[in-house]
ZAKOL-897879 format. One record per residue (C-alpha): z, x, y. Coordinates in steps of 0.001 Angstrom, whole numbers, plus 500000, padded with zeros to 6 digits. Last residue first. Layout:
REM residues N
<zz Z; xx X; yy Y>
...
This chain:
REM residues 176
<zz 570674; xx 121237; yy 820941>
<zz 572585; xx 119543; yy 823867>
<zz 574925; xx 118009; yy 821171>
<zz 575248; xx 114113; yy 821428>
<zz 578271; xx 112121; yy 822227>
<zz 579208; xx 109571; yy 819763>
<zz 580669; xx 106429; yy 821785>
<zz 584421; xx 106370; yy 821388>
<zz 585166; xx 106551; yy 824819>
<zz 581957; xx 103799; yy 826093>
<zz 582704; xx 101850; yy 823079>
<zz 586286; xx 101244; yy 823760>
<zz 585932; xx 100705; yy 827378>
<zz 586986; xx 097063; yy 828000>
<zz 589186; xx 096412; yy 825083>
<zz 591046; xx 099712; yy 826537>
<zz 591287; xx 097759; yy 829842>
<zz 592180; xx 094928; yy 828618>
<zz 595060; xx 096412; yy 826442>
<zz 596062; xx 098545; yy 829532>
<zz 596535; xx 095131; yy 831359>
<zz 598779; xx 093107; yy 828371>
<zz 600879; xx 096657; yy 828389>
<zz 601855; xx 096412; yy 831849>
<zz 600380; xx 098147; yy 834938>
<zz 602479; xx 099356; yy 837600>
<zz 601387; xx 102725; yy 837568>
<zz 603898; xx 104504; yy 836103>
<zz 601399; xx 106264; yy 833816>
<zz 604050; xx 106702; yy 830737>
<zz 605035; xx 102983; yy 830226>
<zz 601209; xx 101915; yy 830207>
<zz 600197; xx 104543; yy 827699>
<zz 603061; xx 104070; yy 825628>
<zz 602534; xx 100019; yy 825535>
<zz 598761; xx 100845; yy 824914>
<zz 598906; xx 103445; yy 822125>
<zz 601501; xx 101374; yy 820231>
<zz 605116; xx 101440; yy 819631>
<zz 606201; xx 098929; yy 816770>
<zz 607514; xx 095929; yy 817212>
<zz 610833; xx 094631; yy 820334>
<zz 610924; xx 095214; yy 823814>
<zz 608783; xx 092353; yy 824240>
<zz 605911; xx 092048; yy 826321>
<zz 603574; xx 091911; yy 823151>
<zz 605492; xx 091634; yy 820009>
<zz 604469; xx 088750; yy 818272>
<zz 600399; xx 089977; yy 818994>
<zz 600589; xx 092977; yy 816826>
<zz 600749; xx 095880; yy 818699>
<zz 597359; xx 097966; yy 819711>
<zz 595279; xx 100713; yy 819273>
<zz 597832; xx 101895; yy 816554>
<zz 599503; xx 105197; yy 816929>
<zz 598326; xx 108100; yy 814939>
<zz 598833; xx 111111; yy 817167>
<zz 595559; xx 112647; yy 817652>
<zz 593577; xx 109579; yy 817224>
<zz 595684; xx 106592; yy 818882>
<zz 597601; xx 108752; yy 821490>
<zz 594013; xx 110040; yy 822742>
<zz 592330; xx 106826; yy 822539>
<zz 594774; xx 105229; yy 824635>
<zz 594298; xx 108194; yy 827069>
<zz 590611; xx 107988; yy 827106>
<zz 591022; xx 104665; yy 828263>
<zz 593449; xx 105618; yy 830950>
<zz 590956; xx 107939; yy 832185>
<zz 587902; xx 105309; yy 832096>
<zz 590464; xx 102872; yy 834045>
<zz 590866; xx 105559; yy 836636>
<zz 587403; xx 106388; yy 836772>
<zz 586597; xx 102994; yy 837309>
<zz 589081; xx 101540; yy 839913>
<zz 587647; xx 101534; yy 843388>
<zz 583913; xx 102146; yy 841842>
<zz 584068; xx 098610; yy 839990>
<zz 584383; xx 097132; yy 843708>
<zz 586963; xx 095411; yy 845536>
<zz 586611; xx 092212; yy 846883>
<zz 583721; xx 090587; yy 848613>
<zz 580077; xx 091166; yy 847489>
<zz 577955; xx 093852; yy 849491>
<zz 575441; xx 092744; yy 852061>
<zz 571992; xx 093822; yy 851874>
<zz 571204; xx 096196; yy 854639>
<zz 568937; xx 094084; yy 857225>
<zz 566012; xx 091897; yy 856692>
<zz 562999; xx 093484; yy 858647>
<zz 564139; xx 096860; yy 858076>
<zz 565769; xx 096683; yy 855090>
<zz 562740; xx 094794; yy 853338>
<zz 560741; xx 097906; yy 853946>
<zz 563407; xx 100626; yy 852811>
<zz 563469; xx 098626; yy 849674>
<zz 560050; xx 098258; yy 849462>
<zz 559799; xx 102258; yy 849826>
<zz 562083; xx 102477; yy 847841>
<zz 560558; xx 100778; yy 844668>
<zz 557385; xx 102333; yy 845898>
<zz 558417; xx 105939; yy 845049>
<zz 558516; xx 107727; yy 848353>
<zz 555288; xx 109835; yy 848940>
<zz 556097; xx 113541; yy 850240>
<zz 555027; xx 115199; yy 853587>
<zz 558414; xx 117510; yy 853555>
<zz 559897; xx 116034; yy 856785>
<zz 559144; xx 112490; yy 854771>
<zz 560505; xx 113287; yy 851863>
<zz 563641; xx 114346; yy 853115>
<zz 564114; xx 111330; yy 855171>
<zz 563785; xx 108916; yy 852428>
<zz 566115; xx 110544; yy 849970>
<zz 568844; xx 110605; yy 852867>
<zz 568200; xx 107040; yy 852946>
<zz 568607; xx 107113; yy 849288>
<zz 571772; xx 108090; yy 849366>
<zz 572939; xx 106159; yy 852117>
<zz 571454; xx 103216; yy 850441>
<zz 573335; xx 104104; yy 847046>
<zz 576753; xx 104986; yy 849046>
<zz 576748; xx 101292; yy 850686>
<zz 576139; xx 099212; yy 847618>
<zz 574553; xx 096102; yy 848492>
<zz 572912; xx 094627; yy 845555>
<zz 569610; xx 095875; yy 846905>
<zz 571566; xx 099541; yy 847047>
<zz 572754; xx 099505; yy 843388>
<zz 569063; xx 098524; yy 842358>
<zz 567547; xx 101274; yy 844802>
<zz 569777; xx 103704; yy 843321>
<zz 568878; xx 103176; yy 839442>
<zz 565322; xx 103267; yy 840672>
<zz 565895; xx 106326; yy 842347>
<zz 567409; xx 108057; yy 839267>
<zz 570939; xx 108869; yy 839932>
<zz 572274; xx 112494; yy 840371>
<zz 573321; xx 111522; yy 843774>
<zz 574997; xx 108339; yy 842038>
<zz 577174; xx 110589; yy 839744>
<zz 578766; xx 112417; yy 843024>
<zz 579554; xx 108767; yy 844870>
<zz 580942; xx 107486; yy 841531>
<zz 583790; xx 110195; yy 841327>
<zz 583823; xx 110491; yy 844735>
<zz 584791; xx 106857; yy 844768>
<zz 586991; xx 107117; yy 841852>
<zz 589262; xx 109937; yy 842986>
<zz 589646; xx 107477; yy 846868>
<zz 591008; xx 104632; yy 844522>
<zz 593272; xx 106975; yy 843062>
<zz 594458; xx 107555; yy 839144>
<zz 592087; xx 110347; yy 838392>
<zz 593124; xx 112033; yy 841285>
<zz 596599; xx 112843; yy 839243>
<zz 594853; xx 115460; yy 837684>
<zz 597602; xx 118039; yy 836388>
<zz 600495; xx 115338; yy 836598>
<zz 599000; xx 112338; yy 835654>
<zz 597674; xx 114435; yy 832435>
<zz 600733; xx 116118; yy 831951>
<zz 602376; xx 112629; yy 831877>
<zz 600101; xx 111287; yy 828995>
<zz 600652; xx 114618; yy 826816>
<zz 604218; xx 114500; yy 827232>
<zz 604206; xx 111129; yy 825876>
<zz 601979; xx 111619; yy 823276>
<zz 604273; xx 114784; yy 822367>
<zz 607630; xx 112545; yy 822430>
<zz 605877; xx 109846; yy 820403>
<zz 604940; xx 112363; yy 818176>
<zz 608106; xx 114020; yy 817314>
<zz 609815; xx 110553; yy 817383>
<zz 607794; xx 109278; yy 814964>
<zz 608544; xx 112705; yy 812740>
């Protein structure tokens, strides 16, 4: 019977990287991101933008323009925006790679650890003795991580899950 649903979480986990293995891609997140932000508020925008984000000042940019061929006031948080980037420059975006290279993919593997957790009863996580050993009980992480193939070891997916527990298991609200 712990076989039966290891073998099904399993299966479940590789049909996943199999049937939407964009999830797992730097250039899946982006457009991931990039198609939430153009449903942004502008206010949300403008603060991604001052802090240098490249698709938010495109976006609103594009914003900008339309509004002005159609005779329209820009809120006044872009227009200061748009002000202090032409007398200051774009902002400059922080070194490194950004939340939006990895986020969808870490959401997705989130939702996977919560998937072999509730619908096939493996613990969140495995009790501290047996972490990186090939030893313990199988856990939600460890079979997440060894399924993916991703290079990322069971100490990593357990961050990650720590990371975006709430946001998965946050109640989602009916549209009625």
């Amino acid at each position: 019977m712990l076989e039966d649903r290891e073998r099904l979480a399993r299966e479940a986990v590789r049909r996943v990287k199999k049937n939407a293995p964009w999830l797992f891609t730097k250039k899946g997140s982006r457009r991931f991101y990039r198609a939430h932000m153009e449903r942004a508020e502008i206010e949300t925008l403008v603060a991604l933008a001052r802090e240098g984000d490249k698709d938010a000042a495109e976006i609103l940019r594009k914003y900008a323009r339309g509004a002005r061929r159609a005779g329209l006031n820009v809120p006044t948080d872009l227009h200061e925006f748009l002000l202090e980037c032409s007398i200051d420059g774009p902002p400059k975006a922080r070194p490194g790679s950004s939340p939006k290279d990895t986020g969808l993919r870490d959401l997705t593997i989130a939702m996977l650890v919560d998937m072999a957790s509730r619908d096939y009863g493996f613990p969140e996580y495995r009790n501290i003795e047996h972490r990186g050993q090939g030893t313990g009980p199988m856990s939600a992480c460890l079979l997440v991580a060894e399924e993916l193939g991703l290079g990322l070891k069971e100490r990593r997916v357990e961050e990650i899950w720590a990371e975006r527990k709430e946001i998965v298991r946050r109640p989602r609200h009916s549209p009625h």
